[in-house]
RODO-2510 file (C-alpha; in nm, 4 decimals, decimal comma):
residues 175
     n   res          X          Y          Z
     1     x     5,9948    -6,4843    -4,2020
     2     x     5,8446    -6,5411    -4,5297
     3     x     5,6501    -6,1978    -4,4824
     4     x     5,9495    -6,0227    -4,3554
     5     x     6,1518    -6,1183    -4,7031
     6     x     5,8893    -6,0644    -4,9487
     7     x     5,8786    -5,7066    -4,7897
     8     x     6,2141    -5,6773    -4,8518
     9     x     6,2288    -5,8134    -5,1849
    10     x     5,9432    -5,5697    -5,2730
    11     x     6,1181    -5,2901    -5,1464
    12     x     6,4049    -5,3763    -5,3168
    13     x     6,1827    -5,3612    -5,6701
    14     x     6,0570    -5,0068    -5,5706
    15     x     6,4041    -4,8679    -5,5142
    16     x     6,5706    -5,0063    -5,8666
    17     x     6,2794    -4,9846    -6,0497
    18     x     6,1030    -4,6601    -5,9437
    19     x     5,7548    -4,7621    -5,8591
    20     x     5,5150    -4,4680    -5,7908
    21     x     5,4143    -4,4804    -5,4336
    22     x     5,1133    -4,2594    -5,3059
    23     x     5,3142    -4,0575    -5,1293
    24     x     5,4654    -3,9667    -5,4700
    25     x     5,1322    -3,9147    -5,6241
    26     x     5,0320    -3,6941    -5,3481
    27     x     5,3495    -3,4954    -5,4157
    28     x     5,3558    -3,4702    -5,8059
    29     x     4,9712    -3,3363    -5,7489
    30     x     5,0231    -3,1114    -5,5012
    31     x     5,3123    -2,9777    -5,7717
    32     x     5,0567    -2,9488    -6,0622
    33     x     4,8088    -2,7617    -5,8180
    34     x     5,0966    -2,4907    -5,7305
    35     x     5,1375    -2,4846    -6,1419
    36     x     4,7722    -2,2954    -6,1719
    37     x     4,9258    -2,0182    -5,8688
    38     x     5,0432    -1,7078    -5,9931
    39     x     5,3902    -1,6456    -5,8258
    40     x     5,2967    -1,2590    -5,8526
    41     x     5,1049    -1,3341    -5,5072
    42     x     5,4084    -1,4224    -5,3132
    43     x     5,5118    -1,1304    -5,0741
    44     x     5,8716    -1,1509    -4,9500
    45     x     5,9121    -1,0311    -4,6047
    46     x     6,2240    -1,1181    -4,3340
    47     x     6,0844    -1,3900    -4,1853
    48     x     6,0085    -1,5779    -4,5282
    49     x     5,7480    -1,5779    -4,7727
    50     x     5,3619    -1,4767    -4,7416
    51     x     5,1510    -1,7237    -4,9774
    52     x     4,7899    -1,5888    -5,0168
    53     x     4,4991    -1,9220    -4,9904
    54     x     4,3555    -1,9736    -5,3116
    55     x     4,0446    -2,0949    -5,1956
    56     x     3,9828    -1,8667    -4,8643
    57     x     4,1328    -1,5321    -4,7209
    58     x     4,3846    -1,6623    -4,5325
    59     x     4,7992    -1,6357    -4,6048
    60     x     5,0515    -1,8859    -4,5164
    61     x     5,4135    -1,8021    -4,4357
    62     x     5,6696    -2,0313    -4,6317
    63     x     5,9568    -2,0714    -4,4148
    64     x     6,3160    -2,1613    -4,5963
    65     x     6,5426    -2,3928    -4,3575
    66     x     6,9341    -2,4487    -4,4977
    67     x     6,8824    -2,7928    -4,4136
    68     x     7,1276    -3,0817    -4,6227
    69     x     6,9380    -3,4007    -4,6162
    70     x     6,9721    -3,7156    -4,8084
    71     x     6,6200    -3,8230    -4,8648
    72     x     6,4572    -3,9778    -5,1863
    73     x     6,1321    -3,7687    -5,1563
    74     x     6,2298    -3,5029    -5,3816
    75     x     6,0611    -3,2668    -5,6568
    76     x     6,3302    -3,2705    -5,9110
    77     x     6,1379    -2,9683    -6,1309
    78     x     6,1601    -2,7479    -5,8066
    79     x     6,5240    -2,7727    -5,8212
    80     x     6,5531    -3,1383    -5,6135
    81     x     6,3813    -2,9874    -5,3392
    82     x     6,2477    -3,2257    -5,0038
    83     x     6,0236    -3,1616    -4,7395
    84     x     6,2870    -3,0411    -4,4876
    85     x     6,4057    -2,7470    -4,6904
    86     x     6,0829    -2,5777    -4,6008
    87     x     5,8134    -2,5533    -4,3572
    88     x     5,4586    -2,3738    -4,3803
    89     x     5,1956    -2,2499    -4,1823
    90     x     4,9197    -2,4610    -4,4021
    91     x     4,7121    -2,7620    -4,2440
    92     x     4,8921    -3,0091    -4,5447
    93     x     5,2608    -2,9102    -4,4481
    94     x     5,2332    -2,8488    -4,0292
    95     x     4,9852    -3,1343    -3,9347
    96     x     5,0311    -3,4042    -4,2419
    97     x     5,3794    -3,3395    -4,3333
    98     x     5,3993    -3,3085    -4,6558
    99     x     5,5437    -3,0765    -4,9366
   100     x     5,1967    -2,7933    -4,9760
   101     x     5,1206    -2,6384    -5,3036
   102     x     5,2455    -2,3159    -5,1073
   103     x     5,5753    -2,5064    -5,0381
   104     x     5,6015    -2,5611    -5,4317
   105     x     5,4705    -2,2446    -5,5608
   106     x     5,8039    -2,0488    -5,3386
   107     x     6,0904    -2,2834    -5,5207
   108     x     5,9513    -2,2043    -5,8792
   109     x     5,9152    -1,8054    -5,7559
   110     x     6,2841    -1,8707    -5,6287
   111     x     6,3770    -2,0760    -5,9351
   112     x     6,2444    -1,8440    -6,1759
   113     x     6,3931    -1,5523    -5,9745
   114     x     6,7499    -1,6972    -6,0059
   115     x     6,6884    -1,7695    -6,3934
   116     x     6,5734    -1,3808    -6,4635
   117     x     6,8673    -1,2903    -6,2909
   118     x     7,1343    -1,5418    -6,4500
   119     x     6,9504    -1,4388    -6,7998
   120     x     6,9917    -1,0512    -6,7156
   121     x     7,3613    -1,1232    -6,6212
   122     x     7,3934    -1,2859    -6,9750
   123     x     7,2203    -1,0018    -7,1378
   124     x     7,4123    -0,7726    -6,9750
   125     x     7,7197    -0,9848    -7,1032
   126     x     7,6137    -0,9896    -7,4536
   127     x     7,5304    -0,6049    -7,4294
   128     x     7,8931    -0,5111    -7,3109
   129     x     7,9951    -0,7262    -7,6183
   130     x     7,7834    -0,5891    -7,8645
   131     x     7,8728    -0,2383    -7,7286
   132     x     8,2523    -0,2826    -7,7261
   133     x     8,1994    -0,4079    -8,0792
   134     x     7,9988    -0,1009    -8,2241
   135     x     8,2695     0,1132    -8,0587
   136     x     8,4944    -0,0694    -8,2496
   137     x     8,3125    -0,0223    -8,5076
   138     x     8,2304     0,3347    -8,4891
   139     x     8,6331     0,3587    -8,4614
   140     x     8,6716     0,1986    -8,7906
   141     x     8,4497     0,4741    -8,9639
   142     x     8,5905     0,7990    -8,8229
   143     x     8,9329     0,6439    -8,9082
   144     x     8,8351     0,5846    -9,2440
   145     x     8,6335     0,8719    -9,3035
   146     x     8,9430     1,0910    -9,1206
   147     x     9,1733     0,9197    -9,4046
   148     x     8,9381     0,9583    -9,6596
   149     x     8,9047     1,3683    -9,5915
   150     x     9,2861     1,4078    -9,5791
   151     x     9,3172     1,1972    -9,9215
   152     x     9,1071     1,3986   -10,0859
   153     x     9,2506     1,7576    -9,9218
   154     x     9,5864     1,6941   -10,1158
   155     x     9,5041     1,5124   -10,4451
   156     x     9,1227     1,5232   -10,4615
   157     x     9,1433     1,4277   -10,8731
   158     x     9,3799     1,1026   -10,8514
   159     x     9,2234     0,9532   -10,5070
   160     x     8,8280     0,8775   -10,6349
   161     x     8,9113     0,5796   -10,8215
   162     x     9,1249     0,4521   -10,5507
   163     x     9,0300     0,1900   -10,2810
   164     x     9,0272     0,2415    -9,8655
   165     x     9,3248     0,0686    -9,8910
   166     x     9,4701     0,2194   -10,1212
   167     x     9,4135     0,5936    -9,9778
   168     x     9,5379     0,4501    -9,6498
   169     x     9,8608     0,3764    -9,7802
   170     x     9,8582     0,6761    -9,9808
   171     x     9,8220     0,9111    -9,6780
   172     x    10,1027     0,7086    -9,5037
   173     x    10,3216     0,8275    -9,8369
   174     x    10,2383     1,1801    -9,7987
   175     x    10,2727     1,2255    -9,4006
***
């Protein structure tokens, strides 16, 4: 019984405080590893994603499965990602269950694919701005030059020493 509660009470200590199990370990390493992978290597295709070895010739398909789960084993930098969101073809993900370097290196190509694409939307957002601005803009000076021609049609002496402004309100006058 003794066993049984100091188990328990342990347990307890790992959930509040956060101690780093080896399962963990295994899983923030296997991270760093997929952070020395190129994502340029990843081929899409329709049944999931192709990840080249990077230490013999063979590929691994990275399988994504729309699977909701609750559990605690989760690589918050790869967008809280768990085991049971993907599966590979890899010795480390079919046989030990556990979240590959392969599994890792797909979320940041996904993760970096939806950040190009919410950056180019925000680009494109900033260059519809900056666009319906220099129209604006470009408004503003064929008015002004348009008022500025007429002004100085019908009294080209007494408008140079006046103001845009002023010639504005002058051409009102006159029409």
């Amino acid at each position: 019984m003794r066993f049984i509660r100091d188990k328990l009470v342990d347990r307890l200590i790992v959930m509040n405080k956060g101690k780093l199990t080896s399962k963990l370990k295994n899983l923030r390493q296997r991270h760093k590893t997929s952070l020395s992978l190129s994502t340029a290597m990843i081929i899409e295709s329709e049944s999931g994603y192709i990840v080249p070895s990077s230490s013999s010739h063979e590929t691994y398909l990275v399988q994504e499965s729309n699977i909701n789960c609750s559990c605690k084993l989760i690589c918050i930098d790869c967008g809280n990602t768990c085991i049971h969101n993907y599966s590979c073809t890899c010795l480390d993900a079919s046989v030990k269950w556990n979240m590959c370097k392969h599994i890792y290196l797909v979320c940041r190509h996904k993760f970096s694919v939806v950040q190009a694409e919410s950056s180019n939307l925000d680009n494109l957002s900033s260059l519809q701005s900056d666009l319906l601005i220099d129209e604006e803009d470009e408004t503003r000076i064929r008015e002004a030059d348009f008022i500025i021609t007429e002004l100085c049609k019908k009294n080209e002496k007494s408008l140079n020493a006046l103001t845009l402004s002023e010639k504005k309100e002058q051409l009102k006058k006159n029409s």
